[in-house]
Steps between C-alpha positions, in 0.01 A plus 500: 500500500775751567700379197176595296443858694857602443471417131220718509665813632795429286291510199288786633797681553600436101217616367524784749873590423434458092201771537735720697782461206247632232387747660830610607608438108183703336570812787903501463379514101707693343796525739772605162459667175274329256638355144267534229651360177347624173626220203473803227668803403450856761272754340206289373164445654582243739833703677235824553229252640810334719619834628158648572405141713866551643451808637177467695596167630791707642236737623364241662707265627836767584722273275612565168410342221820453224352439139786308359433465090653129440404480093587203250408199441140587401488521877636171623834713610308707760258202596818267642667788657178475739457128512855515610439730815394457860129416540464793735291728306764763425568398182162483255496493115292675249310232276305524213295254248860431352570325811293169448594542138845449497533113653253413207743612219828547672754286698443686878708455824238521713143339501272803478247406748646271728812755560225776605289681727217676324479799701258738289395621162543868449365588180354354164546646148256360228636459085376705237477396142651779342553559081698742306213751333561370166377159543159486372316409808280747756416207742544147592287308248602689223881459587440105534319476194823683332739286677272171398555662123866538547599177662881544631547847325400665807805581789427535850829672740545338820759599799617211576514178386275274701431805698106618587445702127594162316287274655240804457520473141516141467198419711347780242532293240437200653154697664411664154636243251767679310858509406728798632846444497754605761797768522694504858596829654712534770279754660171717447683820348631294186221344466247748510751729299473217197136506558458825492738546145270164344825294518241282689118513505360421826577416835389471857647743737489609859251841547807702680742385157226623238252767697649765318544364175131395507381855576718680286343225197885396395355158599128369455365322792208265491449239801630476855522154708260513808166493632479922460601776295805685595471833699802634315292359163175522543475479142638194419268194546561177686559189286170360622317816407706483151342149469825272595375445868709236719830710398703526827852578509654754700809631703499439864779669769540388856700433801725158545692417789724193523346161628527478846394833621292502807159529439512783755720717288304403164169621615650810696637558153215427278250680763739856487566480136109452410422780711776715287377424182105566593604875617346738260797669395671129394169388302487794352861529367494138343161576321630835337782241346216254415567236722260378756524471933476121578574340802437178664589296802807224448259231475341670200813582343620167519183347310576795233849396417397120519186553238720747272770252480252219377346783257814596363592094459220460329547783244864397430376145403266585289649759323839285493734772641860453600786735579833380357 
């Protein structure tokens, strides 16, 4: 009987002493400067959005916040710089769509979601279909009834190789039934340069990369991915109003941590950084650029990149795409 009572208090006092660790863990959270690694160039969209976030969490929280810009590697370089650091929360990565791309094309050192903490999604950016003015479409059935007519004379610019805009296109054609063919870019600005000077005739693009091409008319846009119109483009139809409905491909950003972090720290994290984003002054910022505030709790995220991942693998089959 005494044997069983002292295995009682000994196990009491576990349960008791692992509470007290994460609590102590979540309030000692932050106790140095936070790492935020950004896999792409400074000076686009995601460095301002990294920055901005950086800044109030250091409002918040009393510790800095260093964005650290780790690009290459269509973002595998600044992914295992994180899965190599301490699960402690102070060093958190930066993700986007590409993320649960890249181990369906590409050789990775990492597994994507088994190396991981989903911490939070920041922000969503739907795809326009946008055309240079001189191809002889005004909207969506009229442009795939010319690209049905021109089977494989029609070139669509992408960013990246097995990147978001690719399997865009490709699940267009699959979706509509026609032929485009493919030109990489290593980046929007060539791209949408090319597109812009009818070196190529169409392509899906990002609402920050082609806003002001769109409104200026150097570039003709006539369907965006989602389940409403654009507030930037309130003009510019969705592809189920355009009559192509079940079209769904779009650029997601959000919060990683390496696998292991206590689930203390990840929800301290995800709670603070939702709360960021949702301040007026943040929502409105990312919608002036076209983008759109989304946020979600780990579990959610994690479902995201598991479903994307099996969308994506799906797409790549069918359409038959490889990266050499």
């Amino acid at each position: 009987m005494k044997s069983s009572t002292s295995l009682a208090k000994i196990l009491t006092a576990g349960v008791l002493m692992a509470f007290a660790c994460a609590a102590f863990a979540q309030q000692s959270y932050p106790s140095k400067p936070i790492r935020f690694i950004i896999p792409y160039p400074p000076g686009g969209g995601t460095s301002i959005v990294a920055h901005l976030l950086g800044q109030r969490l250091n409002e918040s929280w009393g510790q800095p916040v260093i964005v650290d810009n780790r690009p290459g590697g269509n973002t595998i370089i600044g992914a295992e710089a994180v899965v190599k650091s301490p699960p402690d929360g102070h060093t958190i990565l930066l993700a986007s769509s590409t993320h649960v791309l890249n181990p369906l094309l590409l050789s990775i050192p990492y597994d994507a979601i088994k190396d991981f903490a989903p911490v939070v999604t920041l922000y969503s950016s739907e795809l326009v279909l946008v055309l240079n003015p001189s191809v002889p479409a005004n909207n969506l059935q009229e442009f795939i009834a010319l690209a049905k007519s021109r089977p494989g004379q029609l070139n669509y610019a992408s960013v990246s190789a097995g990147g978001t805009t690719h399997l865009a296109a490709e699940s267009f054609n699959i979706m509509a039934g026609v032929k485009t063919q493919h030109i990489n870019y290593k980046g929007a600005g060539p791209a949408l340069a090319d597109l812009i000077s009818g070196q190529v005739q169409l392509s899906f693009a990002a609402p920050v990369a082609a806003l002001a091409y769109i409104k200026s008319g150097r570039l003709k846009a006539i369907a965006i991915s989602g389940e409403t119109r654009l507030p930037a483009l309130p003009q510019v139809p969705t592809f189920t109003e355009a009559g192509l409905p079940g079209f769904d491909v779009r650029l997601w950003f959000g919060v990683l941590a390496p696998a292991g972090t206590p689930k203390e720290i990840v929800d301290r994290l995800s709670h603070e950084i939702a709360r960021i984003m949702g301040m007026p002054d943040m929502k409105e910022k990312l919608v002036g650029q076209g983008l759109e505030p989304f946020t979600s709790t780990p579990e959610q995220f994690a479902a995201l990149m598991k479903a994307d991942m099996a969308k994506f693998a799906r797409i790549i089959k069918t359409a038959n795409i490889k990266i050499e």
